[in-house]
Backbone as a ProteinNet text record, in pm:
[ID]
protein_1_A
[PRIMARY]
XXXXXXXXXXXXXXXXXXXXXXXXXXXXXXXXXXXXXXXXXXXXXXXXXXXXXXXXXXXXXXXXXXXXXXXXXXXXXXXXXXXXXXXXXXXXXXXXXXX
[TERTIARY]
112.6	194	101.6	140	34	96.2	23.4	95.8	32.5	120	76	11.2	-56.7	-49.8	35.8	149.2	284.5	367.8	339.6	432.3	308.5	191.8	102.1	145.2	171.9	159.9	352.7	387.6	554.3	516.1	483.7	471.5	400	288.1	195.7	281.9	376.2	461.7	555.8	670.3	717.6	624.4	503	452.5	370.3	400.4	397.1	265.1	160.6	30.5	-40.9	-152.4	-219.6	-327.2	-295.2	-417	-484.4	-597.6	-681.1	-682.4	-705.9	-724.6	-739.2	-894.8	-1026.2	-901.2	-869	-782.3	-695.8	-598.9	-510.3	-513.8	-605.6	-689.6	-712.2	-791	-859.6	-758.3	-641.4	-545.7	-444.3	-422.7	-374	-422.6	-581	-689.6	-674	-670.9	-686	-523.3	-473.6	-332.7	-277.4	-328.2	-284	-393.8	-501.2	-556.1	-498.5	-433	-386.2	-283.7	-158.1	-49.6	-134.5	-231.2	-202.4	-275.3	-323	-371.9	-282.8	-164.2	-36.7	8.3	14.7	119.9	42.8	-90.3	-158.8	-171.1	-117.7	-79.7	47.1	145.9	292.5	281.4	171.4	169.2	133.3	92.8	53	176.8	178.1	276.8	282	388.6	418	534	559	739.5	641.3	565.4	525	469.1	459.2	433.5	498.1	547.4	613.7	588.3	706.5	718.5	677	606.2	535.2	575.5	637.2	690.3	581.5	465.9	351.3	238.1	142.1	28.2	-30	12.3	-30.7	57	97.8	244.1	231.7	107.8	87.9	-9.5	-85.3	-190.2	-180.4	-91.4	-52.7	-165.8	-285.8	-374.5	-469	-467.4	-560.3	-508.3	-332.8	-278.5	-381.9	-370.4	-419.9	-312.4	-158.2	-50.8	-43.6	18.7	29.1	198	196.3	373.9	452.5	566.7	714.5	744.3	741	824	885	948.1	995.3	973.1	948.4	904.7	956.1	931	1005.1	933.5	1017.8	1019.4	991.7	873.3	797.5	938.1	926.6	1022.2	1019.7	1089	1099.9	931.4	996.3	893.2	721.2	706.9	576.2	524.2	627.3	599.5	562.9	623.4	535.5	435.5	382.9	346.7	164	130.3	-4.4	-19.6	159.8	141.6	90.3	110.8	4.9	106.7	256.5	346.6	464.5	549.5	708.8	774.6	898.6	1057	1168.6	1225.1	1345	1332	1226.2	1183.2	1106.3	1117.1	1088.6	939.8	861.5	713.9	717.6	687.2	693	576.4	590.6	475.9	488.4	396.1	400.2	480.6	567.5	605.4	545	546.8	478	481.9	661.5	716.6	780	720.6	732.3	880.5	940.7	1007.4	1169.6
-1001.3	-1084.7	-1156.9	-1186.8	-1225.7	-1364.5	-1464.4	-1578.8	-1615.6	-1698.1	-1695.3	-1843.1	-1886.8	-2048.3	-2153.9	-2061.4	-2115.9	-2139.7	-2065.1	-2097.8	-2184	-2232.2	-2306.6	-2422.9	-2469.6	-2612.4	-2622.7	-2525.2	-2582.2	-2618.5	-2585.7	-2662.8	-2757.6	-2778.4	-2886.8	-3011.6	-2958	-3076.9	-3100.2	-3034.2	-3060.1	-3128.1	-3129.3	-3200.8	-3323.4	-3328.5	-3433	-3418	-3353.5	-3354.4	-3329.4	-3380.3	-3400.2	-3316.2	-3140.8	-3064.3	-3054	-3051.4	-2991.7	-2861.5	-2785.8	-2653	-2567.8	-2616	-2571.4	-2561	-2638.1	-2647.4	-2583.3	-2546.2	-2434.6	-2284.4	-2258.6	-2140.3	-2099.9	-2191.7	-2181.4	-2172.9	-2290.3	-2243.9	-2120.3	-2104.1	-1968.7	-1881.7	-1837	-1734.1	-1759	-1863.5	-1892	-1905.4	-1902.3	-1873.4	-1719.5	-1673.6	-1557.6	-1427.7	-1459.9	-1446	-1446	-1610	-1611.6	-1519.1	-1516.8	-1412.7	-1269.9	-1219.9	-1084.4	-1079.4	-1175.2	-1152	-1172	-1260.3	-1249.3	-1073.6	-1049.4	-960.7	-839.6	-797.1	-740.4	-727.5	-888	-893.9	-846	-815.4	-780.4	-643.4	-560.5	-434.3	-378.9	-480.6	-458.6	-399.9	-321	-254.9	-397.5	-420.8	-568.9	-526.7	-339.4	-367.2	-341.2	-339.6	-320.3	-425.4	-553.2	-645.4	-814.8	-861.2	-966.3	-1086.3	-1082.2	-1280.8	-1348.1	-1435.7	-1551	-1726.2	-1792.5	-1927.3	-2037.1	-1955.7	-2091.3	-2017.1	-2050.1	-1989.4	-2003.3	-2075.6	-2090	-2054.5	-1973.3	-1908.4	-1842.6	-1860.7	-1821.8	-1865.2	-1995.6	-2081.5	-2198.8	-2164.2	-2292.5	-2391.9	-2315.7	-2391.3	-2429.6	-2339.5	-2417.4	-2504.4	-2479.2	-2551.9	-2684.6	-2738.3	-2870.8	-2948.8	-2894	-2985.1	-3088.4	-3218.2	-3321.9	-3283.2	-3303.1	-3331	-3370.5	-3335	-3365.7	-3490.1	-3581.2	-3689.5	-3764.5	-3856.7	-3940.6	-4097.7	-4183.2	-4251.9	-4397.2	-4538	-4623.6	-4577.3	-4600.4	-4619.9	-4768.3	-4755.1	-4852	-4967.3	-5100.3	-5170.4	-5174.9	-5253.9	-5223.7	-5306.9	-5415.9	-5498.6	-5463.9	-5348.1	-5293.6	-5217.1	-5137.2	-5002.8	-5077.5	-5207.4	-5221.7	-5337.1	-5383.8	-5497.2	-5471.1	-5345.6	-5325.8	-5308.7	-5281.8	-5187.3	-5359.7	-5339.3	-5420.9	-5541.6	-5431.3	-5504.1	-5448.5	-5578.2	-5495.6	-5585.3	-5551.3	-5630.8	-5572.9	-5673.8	-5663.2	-5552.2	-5551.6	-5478.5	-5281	-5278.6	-5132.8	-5132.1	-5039.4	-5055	-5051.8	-5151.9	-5140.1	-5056.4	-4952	-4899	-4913.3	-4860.9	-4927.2	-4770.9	-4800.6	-4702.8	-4593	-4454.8	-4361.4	-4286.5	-4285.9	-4177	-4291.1	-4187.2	-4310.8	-4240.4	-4116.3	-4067.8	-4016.9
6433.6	6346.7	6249.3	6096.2	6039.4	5998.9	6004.7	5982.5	5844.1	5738.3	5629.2	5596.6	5515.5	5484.6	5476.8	5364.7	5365.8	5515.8	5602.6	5751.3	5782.2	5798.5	5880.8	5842.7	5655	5593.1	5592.3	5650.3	5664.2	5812	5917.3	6106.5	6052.9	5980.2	5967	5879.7	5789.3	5786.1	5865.4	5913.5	6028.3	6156.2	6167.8	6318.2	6223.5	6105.8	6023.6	6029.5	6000	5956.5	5846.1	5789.5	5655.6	5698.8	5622.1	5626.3	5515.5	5489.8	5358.5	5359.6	5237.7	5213.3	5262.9	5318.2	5413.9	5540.7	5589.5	5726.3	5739	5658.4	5656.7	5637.5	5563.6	5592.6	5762.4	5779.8	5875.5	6001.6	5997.9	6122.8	6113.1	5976.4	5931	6034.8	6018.4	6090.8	6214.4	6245.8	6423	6515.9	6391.9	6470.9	6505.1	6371	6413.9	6454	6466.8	6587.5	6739.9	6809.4	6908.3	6886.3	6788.8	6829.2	6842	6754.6	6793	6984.2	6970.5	7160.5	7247.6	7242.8	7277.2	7297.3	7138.1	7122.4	7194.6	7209.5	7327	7462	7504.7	7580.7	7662.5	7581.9	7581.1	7570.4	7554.6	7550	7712.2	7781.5	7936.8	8017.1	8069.9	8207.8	8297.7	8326.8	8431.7	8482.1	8524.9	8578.3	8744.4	8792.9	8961.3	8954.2	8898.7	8912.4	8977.4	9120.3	9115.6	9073.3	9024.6	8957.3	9022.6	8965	9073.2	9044.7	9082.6	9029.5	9085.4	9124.4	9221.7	9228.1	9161	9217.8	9322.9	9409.4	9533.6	9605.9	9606	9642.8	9778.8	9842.5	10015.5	10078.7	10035.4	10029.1	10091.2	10193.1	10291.6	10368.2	10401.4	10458.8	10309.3	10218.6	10110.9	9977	10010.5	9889.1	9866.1	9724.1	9705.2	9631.4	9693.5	9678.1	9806.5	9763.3	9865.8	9915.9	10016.5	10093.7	9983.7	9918.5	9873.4	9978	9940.1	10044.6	9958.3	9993.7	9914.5	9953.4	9837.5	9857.8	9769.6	9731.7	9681.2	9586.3	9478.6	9299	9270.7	9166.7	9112.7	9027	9040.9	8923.6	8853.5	8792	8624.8	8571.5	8640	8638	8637.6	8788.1	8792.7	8675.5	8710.9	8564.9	8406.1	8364.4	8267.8	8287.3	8426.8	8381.5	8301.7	8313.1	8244.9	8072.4	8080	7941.2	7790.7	7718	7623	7572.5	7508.9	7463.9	7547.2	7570.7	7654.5	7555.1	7575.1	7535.6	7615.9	7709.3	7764.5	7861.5	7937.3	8035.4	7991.2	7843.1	7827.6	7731.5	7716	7637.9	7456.8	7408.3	7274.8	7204.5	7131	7081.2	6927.5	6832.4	6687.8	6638.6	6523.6	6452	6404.4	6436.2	6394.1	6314.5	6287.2	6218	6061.5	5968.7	5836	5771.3	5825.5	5715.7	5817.9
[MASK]
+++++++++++++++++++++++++++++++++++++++++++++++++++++++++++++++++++++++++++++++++++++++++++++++++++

């Protein structure tokens, strides 16, 4: 797939970013780079292959998952008392999006 400049500086405004020249070129190349290794990828035989939803999917003595338990939920109170700024119990952060 060849991705063009024009599709890089249309995502780069949509994810609201300020590229230079030099930079769009350049993610142009490196993007579509990754698709065609993708799309190589998709050329692989995977039908004798099973789905796997866990990579540790029979790793019972070596999982390095902890127990599912359940346990008390932090308050409102806890959950922000580190954060910098709160109001009315939720985290205030500064405006990011100008448009």
């Amino acid at each position: 797939m060849k991705i063009s400049e024009q599709d890089v500086r249309r995502v780069a405004d949509l994810a609201n970013l300020a590229l230079r020249e030099d930079e769009v070129a350049r993610m142009a190349r490196d993007l579509d780079g990754i698709l065609s290794h993708i799309d190589k990828l998709n050329e692989l035989d995977t039908t004798n292959v099973q789905p796997m939803a866990q990579v540790l999917f029979d790793a019972e003595e070596t999982a390095t998952l902890r127990e599912d338990r359940e346990r008390p939920s932090l308050t409102n109170a806890e959950a922000v008392a580190n954060a910098p700024l709160t109001s009315g119990g939720y985290y205030k952060v500064p405006r990011v999006i100008e448009r």
